[in-house]
C-alpha positions, -999 to +999 in steps of 0.1 A: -327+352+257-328+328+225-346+298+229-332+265+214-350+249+187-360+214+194-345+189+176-362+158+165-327+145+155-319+109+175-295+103+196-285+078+223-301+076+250-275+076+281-288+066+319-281+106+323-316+110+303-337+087+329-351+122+339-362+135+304-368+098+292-394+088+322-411+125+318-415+122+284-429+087+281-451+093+307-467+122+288-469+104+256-490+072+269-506+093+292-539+080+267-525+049+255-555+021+265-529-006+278-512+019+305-546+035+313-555+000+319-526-002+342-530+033+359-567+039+362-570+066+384-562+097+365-550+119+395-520+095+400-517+080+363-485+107+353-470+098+383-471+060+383-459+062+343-432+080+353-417+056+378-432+029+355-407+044+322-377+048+352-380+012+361-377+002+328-349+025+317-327+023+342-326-012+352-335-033+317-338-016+286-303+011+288-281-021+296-299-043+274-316-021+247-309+001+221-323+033+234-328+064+218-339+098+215-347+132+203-355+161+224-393+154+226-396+117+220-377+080+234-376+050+222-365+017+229-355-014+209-339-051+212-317-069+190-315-104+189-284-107+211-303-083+239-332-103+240-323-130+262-311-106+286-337-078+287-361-101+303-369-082+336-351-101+365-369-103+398-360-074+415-371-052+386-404-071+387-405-065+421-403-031+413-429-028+388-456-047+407-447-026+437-457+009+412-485-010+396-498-019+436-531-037+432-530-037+391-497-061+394-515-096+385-531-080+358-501-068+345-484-100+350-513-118+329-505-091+303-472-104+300-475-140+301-502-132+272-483-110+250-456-136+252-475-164+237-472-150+205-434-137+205-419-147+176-393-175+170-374-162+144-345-139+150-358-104+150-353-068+162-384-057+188-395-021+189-406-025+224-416+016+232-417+050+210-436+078+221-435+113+219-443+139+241-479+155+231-469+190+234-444+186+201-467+156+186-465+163+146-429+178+143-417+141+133-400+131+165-415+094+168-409+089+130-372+099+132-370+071+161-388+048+140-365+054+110-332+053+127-340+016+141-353+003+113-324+019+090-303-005+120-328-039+117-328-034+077-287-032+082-284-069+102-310-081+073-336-090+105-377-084+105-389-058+132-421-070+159-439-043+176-473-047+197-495-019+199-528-012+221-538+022+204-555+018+175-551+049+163-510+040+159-519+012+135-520+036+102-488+053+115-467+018+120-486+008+085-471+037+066-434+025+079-440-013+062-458-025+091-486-056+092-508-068+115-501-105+127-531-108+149-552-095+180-558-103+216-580-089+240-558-088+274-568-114+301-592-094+331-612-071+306-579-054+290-577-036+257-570-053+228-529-059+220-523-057+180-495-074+170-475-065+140-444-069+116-419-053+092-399-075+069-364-065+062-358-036+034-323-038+012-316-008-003-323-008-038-305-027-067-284-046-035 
């Protein structure tokens, strides 16, 4: 029997992915600071991600979002029209605290944090890449990246990510990225870089 290649080519992401969405963002952050700062105990941390990424997914960013992926990564972005309306409403924080158990006030102080320093000016958010470790290096993240920024440069709009990996700083760098500015989390949390991409024209436009 042939195996299929994987391709990193993107595509959108449909609610019919939830499954190989959730999975595969719950491998890639499996040793991303912020979420082991959310899921300390690393018996149940896979699990909790996954129902963490399903929350998300299904009931905020696929409505709201502009979601895609390849066959080893996810992502998921905002335009400014989604924004308003991709603000979790209060059964999906319900949710999320319910996964997150006794971690939820930290998480809501996270947010509350990390929204002090949202940006006023029309913008397009990269709100969550990640690829799955296992295919890590075969340019799956970086064909997300490029497709919505190719979209962002399009509407002539800046790009705001935050990031709690320093090891992702380089990698966002190398796509036109700057950091803004730090902040450590409230209740001993990692450190939240923030950063931004200015619009690209295509050149001689």
């Amino acid at each position: 029997m042939t195996r299929m290649p994987i391709t990193n080519a993107p595509k959108t992401a449909t609610i019919d992915d939830a499954r190989m969405v959730s999975r595969t963002l719950a491998a890639a952050f499996g040793d991303d600071p912020m979420m082991r700062w959310f899921f300390p105990d690393d018996a149940s941390r896979e699990a909790g991600l996954n129902r963490y990424f399903t929350t998300l997914f299904t009931r905020q960013y696929v409505h709201h979002g502009v979601c895609e992926r390849t066959d080893a990564a996810a992502s998921f972005w905002v335009a400014p029209e989604g924004q308003a309306k991709a603000v979790p409403d209060a059964e999906t924080v319900q949710e999320l605290q319910d996964i997150l158990g006794d971690r939820a006030a930290l998480f809501r102080e996270a947010v509350e944090e990390a929204a002090k320093h949202s940006p006023t000016e029309p913008h397009w958010y990269l709100a969550v890449v990640g690829a799955d470790p296992a295919a890590r290096g075969q340019g799956h993240g970086a064909a997300l990246l490029r497709s919505g920024l190719a979209q962002a440069d399009a509407a002539g709009l800046p790009v705001y990510l935050e990031s709690s990996k320093p090891d992702n700083l380089p990698f966002y760098e190398h796509f036109g990225f700057t950091v803004l500015g730090e902040a450590r989390l409230p209740g001993g949390g990692p450190v939240l870089w923030a950063m931004r991409r200015a619009p690209r024209t295509p050149a001689g436009v």
